[in-house]
mmCIF file of the N, C-alpha and C atoms, coordinates in Angstrom:
data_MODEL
# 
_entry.id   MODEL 
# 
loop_
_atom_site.group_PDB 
_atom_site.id 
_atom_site.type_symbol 
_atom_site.label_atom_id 
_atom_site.label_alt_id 
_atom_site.label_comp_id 
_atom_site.label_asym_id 
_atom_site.label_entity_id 
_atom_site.label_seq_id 
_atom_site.pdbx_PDB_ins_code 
_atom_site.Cartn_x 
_atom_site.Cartn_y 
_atom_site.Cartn_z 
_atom_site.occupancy 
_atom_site.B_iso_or_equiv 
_atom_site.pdbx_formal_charge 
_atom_site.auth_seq_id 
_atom_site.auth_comp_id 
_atom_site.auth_asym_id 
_atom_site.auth_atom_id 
_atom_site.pdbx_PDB_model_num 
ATOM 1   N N  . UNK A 1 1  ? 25.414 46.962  99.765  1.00 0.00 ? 1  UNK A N  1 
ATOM 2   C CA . UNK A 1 1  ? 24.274 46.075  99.630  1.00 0.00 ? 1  UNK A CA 1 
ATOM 3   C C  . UNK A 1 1  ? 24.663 44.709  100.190 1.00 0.00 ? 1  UNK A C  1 
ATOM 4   N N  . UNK A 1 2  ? 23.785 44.202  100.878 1.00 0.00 ? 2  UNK A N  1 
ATOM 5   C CA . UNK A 1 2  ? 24.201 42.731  101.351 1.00 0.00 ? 2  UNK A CA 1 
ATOM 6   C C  . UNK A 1 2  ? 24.273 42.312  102.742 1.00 0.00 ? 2  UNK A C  1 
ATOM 7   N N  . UNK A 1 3  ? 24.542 43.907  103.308 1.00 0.00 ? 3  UNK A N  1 
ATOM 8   C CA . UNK A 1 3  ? 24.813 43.792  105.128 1.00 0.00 ? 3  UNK A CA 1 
ATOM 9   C C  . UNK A 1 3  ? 24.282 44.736  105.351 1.00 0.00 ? 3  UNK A C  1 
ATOM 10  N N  . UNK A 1 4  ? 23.419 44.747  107.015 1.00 0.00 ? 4  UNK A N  1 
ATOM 11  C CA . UNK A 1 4  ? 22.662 45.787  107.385 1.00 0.00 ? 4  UNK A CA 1 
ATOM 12  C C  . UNK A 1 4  ? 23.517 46.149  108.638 1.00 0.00 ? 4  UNK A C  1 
ATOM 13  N N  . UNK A 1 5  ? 23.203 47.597  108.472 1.00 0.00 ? 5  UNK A N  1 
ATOM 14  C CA . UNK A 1 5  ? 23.871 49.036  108.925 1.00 0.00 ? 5  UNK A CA 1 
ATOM 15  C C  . UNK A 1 5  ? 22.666 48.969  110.363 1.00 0.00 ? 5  UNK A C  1 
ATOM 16  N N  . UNK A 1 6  ? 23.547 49.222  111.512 1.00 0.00 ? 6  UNK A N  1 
ATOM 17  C CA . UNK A 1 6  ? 22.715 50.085  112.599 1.00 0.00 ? 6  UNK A CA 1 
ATOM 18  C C  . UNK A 1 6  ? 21.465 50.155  112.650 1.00 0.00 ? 6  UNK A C  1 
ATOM 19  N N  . UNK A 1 7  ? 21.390 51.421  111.647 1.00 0.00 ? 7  UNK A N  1 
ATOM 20  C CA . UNK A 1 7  ? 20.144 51.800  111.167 1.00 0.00 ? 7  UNK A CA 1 
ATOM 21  C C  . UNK A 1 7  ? 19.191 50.857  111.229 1.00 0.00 ? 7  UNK A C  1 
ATOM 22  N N  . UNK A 1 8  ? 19.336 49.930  110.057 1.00 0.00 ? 8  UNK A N  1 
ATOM 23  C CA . UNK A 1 8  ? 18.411 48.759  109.533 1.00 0.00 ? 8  UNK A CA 1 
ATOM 24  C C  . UNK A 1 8  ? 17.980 48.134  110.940 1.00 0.00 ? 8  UNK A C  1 
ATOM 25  N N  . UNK A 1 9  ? 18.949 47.586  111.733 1.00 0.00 ? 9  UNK A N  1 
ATOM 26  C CA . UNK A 1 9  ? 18.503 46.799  112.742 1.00 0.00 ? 9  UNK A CA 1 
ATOM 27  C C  . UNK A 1 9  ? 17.467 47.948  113.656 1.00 0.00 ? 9  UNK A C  1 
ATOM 28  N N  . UNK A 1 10 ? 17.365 49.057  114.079 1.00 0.00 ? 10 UNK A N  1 
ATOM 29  C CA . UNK A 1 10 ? 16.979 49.501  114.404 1.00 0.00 ? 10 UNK A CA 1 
ATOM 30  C C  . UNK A 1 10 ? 15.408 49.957  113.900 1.00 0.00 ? 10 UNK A C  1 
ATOM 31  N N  . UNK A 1 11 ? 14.639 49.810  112.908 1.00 0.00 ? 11 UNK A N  1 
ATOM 32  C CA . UNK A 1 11 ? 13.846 50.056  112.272 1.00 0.00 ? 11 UNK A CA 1 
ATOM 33  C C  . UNK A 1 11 ? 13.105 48.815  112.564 1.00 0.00 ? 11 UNK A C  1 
ATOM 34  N N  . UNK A 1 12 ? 13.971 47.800  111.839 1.00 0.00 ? 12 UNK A N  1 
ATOM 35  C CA . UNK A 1 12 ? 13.422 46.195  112.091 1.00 0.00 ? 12 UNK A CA 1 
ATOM 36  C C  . UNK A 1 12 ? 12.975 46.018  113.449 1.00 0.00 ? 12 UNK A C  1 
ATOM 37  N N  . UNK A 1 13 ? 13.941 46.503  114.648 1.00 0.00 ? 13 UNK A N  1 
ATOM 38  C CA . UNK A 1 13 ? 13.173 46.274  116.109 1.00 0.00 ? 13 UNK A CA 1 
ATOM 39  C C  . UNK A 1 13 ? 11.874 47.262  116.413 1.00 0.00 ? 13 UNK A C  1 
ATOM 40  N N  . UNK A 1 14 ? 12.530 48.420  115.553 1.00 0.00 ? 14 UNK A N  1 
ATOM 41  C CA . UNK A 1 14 ? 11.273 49.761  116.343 1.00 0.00 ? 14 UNK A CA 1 
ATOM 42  C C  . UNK A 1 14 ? 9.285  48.781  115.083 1.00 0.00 ? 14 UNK A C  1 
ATOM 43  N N  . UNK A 1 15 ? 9.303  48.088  114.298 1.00 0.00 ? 15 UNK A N  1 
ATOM 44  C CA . UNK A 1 15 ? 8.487  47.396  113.180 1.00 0.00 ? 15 UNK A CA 1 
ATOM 45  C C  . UNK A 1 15 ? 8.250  46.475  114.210 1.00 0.00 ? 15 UNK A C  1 
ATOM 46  N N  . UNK A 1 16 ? 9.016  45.371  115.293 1.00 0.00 ? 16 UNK A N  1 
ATOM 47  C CA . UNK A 1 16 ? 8.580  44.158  115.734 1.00 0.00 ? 16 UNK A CA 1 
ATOM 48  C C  . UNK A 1 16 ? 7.823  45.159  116.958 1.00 0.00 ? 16 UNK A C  1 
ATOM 49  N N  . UNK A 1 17 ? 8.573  46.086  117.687 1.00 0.00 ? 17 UNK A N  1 
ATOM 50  C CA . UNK A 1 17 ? 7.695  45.921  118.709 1.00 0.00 ? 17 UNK A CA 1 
ATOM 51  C C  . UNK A 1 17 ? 6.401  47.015  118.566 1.00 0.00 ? 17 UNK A C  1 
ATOM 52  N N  . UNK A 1 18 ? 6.149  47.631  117.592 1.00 0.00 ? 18 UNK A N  1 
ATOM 53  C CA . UNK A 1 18 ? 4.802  48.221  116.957 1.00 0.00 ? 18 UNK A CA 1 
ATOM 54  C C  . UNK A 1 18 ? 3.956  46.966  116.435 1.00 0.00 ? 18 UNK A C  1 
ATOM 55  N N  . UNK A 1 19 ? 4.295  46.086  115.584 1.00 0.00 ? 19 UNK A N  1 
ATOM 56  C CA . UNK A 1 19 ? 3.653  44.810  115.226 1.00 0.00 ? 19 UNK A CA 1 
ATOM 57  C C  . UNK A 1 19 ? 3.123  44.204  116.654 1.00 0.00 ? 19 UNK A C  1 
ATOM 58  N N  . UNK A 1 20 ? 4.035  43.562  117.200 1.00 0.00 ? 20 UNK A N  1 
ATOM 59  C CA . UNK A 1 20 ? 3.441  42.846  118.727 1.00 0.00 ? 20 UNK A CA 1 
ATOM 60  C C  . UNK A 1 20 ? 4.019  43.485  120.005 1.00 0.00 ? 20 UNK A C  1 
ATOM 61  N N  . UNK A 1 21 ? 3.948  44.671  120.364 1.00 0.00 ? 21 UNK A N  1 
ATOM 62  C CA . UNK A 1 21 ? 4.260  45.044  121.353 1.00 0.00 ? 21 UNK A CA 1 
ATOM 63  C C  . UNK A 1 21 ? 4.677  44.756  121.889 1.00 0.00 ? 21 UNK A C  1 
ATOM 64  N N  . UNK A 1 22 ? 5.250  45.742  123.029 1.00 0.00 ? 22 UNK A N  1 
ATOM 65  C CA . UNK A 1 22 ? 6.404  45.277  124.228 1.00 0.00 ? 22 UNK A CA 1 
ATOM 66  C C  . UNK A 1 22 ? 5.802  44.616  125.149 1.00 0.00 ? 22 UNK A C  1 
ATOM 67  N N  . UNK A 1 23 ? 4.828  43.891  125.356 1.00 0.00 ? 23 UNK A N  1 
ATOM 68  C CA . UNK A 1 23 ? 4.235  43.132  126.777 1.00 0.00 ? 23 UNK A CA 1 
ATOM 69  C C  . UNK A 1 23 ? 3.927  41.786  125.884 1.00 0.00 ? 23 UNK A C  1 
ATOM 70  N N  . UNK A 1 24 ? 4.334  41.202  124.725 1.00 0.00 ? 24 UNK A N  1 
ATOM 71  C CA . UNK A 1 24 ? 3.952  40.154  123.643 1.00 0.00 ? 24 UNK A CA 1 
ATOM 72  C C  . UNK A 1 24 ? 5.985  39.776  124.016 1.00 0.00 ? 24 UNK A C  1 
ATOM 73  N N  . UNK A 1 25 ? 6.729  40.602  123.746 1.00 0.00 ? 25 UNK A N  1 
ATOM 74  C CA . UNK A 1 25 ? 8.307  40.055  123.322 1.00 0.00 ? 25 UNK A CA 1 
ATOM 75  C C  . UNK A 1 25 ? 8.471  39.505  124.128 1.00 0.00 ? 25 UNK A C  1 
ATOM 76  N N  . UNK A 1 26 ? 8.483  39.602  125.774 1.00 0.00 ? 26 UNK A N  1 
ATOM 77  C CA . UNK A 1 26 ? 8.793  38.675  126.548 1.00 0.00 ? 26 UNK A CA 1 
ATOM 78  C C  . UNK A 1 26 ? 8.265  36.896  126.529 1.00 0.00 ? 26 UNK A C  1 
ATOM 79  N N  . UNK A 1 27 ? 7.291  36.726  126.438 1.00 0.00 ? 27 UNK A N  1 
ATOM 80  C CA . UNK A 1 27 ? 6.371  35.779  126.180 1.00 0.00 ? 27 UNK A CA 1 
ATOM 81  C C  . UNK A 1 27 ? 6.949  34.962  125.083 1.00 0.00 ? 27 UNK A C  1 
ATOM 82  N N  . UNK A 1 28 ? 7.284  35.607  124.375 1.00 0.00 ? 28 UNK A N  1 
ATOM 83  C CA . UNK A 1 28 ? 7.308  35.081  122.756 1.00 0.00 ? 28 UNK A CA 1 
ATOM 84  C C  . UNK A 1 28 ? 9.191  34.697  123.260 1.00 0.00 ? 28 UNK A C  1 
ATOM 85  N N  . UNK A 1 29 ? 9.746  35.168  123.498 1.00 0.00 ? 29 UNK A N  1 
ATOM 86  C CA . UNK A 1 29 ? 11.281 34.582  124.107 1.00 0.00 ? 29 UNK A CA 1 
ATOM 87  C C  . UNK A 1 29 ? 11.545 33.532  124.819 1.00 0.00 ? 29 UNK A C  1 
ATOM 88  N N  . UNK A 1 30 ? 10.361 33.610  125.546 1.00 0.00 ? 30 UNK A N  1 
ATOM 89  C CA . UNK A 1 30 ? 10.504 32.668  126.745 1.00 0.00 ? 30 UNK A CA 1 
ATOM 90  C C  . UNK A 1 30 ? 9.672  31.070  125.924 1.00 0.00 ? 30 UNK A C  1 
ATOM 91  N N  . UNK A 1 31 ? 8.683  31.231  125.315 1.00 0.00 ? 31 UNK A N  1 
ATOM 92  C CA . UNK A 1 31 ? 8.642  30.292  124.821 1.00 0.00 ? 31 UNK A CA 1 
ATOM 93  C C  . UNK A 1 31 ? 9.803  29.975  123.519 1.00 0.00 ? 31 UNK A C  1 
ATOM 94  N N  . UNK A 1 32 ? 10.312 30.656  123.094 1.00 0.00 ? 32 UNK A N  1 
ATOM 95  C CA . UNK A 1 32 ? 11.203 30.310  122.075 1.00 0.00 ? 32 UNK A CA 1 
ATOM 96  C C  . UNK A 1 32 ? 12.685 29.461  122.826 1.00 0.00 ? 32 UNK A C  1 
ATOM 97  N N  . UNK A 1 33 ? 12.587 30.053  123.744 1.00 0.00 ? 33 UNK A N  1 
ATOM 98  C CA . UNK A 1 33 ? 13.410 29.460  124.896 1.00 0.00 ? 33 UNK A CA 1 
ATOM 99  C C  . UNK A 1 33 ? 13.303 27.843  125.050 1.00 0.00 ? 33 UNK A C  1 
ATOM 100 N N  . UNK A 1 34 ? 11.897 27.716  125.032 1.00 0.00 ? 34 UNK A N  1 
ATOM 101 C CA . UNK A 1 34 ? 11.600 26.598  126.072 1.00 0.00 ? 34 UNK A CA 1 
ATOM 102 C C  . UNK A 1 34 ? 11.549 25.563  124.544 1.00 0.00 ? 34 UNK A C  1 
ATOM 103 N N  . UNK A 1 35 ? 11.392 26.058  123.584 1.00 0.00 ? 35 UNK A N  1 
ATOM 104 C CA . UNK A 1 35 ? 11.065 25.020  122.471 1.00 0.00 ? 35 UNK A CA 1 
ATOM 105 C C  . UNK A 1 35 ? 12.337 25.114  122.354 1.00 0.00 ? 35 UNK A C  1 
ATOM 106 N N  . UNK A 1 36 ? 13.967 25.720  122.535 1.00 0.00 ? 36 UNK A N  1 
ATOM 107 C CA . UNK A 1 36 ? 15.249 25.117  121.981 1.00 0.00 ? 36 UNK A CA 1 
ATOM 108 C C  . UNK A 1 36 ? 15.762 23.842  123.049 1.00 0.00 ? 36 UNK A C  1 
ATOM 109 N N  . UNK A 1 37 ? 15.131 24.253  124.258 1.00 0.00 ? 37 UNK A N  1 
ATOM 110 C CA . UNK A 1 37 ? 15.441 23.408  125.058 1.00 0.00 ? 37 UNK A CA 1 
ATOM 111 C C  . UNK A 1 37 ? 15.110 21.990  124.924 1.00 0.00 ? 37 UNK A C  1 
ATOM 112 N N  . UNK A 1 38 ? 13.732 21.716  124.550 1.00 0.00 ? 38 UNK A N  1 
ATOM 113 C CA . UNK A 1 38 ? 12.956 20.914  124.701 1.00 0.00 ? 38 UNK A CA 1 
ATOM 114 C C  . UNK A 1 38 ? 13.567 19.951  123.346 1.00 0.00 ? 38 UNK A C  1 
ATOM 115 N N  . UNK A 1 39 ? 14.250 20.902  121.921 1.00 0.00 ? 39 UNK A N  1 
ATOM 116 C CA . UNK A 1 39 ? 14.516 20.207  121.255 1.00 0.00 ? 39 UNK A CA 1 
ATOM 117 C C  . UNK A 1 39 ? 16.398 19.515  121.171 1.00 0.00 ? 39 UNK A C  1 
ATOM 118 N N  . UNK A 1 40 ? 16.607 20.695  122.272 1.00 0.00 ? 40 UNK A N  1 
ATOM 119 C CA . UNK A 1 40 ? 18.352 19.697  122.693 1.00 0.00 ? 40 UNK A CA 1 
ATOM 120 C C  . UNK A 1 40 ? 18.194 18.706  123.510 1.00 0.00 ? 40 UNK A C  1 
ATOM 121 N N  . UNK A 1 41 ? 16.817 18.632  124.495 1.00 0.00 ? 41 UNK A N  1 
ATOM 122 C CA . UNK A 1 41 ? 17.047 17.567  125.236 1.00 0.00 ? 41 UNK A CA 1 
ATOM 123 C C  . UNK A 1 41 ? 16.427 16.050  124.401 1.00 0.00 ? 41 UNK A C  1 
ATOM 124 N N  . UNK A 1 42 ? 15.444 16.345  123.175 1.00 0.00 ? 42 UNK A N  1 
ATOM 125 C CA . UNK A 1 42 ? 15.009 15.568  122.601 1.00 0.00 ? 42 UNK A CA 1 
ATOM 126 C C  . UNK A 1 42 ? 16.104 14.788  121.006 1.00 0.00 ? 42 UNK A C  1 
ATOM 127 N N  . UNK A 1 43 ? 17.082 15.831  121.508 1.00 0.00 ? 43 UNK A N  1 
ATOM 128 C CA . UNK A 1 43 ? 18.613 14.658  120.607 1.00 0.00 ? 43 UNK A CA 1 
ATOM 129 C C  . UNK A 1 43 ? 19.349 14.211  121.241 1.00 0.00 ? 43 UNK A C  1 
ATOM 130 N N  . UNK A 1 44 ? 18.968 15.048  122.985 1.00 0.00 ? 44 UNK A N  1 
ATOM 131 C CA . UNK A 1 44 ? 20.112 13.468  123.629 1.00 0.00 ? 44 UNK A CA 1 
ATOM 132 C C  . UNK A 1 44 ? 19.464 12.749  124.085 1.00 0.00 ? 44 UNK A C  1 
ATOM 133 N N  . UNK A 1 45 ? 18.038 12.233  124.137 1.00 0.00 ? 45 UNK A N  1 
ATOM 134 C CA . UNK A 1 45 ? 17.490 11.303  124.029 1.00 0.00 ? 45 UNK A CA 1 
ATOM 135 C C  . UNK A 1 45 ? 17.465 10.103  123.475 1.00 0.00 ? 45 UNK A C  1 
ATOM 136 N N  . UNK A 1 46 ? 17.374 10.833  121.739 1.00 0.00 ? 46 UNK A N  1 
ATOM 137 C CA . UNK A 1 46 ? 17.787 9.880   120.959 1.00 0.00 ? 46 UNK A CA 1 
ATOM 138 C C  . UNK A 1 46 ? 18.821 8.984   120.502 1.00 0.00 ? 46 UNK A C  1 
ATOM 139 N N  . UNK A 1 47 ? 20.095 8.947   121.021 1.00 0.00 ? 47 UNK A N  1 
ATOM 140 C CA . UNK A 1 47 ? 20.900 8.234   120.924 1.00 0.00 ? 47 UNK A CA 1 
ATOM 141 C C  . UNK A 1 47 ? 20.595 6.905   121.909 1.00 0.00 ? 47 UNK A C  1 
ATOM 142 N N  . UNK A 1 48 ? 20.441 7.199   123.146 1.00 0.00 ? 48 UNK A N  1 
ATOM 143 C CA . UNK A 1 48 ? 20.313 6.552   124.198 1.00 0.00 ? 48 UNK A CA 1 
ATOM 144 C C  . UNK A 1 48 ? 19.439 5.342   123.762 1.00 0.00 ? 48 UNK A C  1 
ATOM 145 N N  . UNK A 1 49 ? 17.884 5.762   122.827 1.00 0.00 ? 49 UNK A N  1 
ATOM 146 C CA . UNK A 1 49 ? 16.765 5.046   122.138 1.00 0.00 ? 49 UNK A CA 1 
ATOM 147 C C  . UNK A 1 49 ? 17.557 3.865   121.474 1.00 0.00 ? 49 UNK A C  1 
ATOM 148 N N  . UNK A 1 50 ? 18.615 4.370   120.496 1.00 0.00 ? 50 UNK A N  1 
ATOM 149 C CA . UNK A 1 50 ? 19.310 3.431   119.412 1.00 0.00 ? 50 UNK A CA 1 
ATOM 150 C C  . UNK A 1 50 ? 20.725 2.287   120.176 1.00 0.00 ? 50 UNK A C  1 
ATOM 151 N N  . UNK A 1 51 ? 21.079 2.245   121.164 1.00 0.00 ? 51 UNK A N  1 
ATOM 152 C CA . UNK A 1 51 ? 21.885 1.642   121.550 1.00 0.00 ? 51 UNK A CA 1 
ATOM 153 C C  . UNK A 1 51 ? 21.127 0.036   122.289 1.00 0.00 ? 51 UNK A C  1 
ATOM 154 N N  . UNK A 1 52 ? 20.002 -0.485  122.798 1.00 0.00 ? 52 UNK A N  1 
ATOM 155 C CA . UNK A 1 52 ? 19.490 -1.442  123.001 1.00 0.00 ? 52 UNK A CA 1 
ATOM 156 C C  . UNK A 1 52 ? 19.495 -1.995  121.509 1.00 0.00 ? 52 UNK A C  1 
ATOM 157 N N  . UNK A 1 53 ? 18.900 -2.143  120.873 1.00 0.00 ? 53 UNK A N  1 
ATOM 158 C CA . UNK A 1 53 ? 18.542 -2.244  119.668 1.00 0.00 ? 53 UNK A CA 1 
ATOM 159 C C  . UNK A 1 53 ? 20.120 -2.712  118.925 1.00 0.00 ? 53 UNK A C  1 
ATOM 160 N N  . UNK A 1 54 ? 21.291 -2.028  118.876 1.00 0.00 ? 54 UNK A N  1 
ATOM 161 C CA . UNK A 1 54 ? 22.607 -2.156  118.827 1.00 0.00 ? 54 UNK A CA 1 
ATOM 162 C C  . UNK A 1 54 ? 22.721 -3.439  119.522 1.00 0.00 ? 54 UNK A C  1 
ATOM 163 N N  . UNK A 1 55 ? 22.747 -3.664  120.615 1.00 0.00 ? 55 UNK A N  1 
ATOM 164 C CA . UNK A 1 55 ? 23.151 -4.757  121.456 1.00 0.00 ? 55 UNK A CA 1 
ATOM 165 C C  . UNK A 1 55 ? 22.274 -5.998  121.407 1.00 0.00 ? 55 UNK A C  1 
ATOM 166 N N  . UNK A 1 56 ? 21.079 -5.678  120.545 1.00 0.00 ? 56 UNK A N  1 
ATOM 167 C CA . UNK A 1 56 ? 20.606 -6.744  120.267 1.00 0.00 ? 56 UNK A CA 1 
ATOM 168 C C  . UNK A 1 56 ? 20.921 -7.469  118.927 1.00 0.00 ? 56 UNK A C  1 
ATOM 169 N N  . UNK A 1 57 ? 21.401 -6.862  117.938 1.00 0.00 ? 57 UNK A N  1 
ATOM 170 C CA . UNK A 1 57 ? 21.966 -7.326  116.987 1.00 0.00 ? 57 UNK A CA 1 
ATOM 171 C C  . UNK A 1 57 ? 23.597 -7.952  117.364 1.00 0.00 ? 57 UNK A C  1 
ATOM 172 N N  . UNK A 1 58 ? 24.612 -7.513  118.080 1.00 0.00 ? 58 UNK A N  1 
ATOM 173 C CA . UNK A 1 58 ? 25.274 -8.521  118.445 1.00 0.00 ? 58 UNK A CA 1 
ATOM 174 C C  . UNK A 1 58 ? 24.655 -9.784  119.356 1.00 0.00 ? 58 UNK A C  1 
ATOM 175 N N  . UNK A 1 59 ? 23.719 -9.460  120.142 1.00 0.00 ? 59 UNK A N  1 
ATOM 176 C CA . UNK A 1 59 ? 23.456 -11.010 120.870 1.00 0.00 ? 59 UNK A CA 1 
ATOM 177 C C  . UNK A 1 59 ? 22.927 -12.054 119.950 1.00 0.00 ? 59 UNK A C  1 
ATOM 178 N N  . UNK A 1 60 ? 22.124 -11.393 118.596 1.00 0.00 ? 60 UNK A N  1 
ATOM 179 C CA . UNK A 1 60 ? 22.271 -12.097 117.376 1.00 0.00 ? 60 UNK A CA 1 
ATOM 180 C C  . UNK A 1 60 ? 23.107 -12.985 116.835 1.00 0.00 ? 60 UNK A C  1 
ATOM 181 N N  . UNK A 1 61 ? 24.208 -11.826 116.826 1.00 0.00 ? 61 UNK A N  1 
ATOM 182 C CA . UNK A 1 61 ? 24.796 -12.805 115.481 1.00 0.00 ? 61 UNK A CA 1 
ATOM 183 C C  . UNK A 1 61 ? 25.676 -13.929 116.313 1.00 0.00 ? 61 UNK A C  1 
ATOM 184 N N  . UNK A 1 62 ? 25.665 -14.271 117.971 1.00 0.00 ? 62 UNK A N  1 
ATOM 185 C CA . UNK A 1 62 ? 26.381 -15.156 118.415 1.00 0.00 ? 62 UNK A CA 1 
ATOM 186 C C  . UNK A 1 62 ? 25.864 -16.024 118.500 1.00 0.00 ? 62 UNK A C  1 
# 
């Protein structure tokens, strides 16, 4: 109990692609794709945002 066997995974895939068929999985990857992307490029963004802001608090305190 606790870990799935072969089997299991196999049931679980033969359930997804009866649920949304095989002409739906591609689609559904490719956007899942595009939303990990979209959210790694939107954290190295954010650093870049916070460093002006940094450099304005030292031109502050001189």
């Amino acid at each position: 109990m606790g870990s799935f066997s072969a089997f299991h995974w196999i049931v679980v895939l033969a359930v997804v692609l009866i649920f949304f068929g095989a002409g739906k999985l591609p689609s559904m990857m490719g956007d899942l794709a595009k939303g990990i992307k979209s959210f790694k490029a939107g954290l190295k963004d954010e650093p870049e945002a916070e460093k002006p802001a940094a450099e304005s608090r030292i031109s502050d305190a001189r």
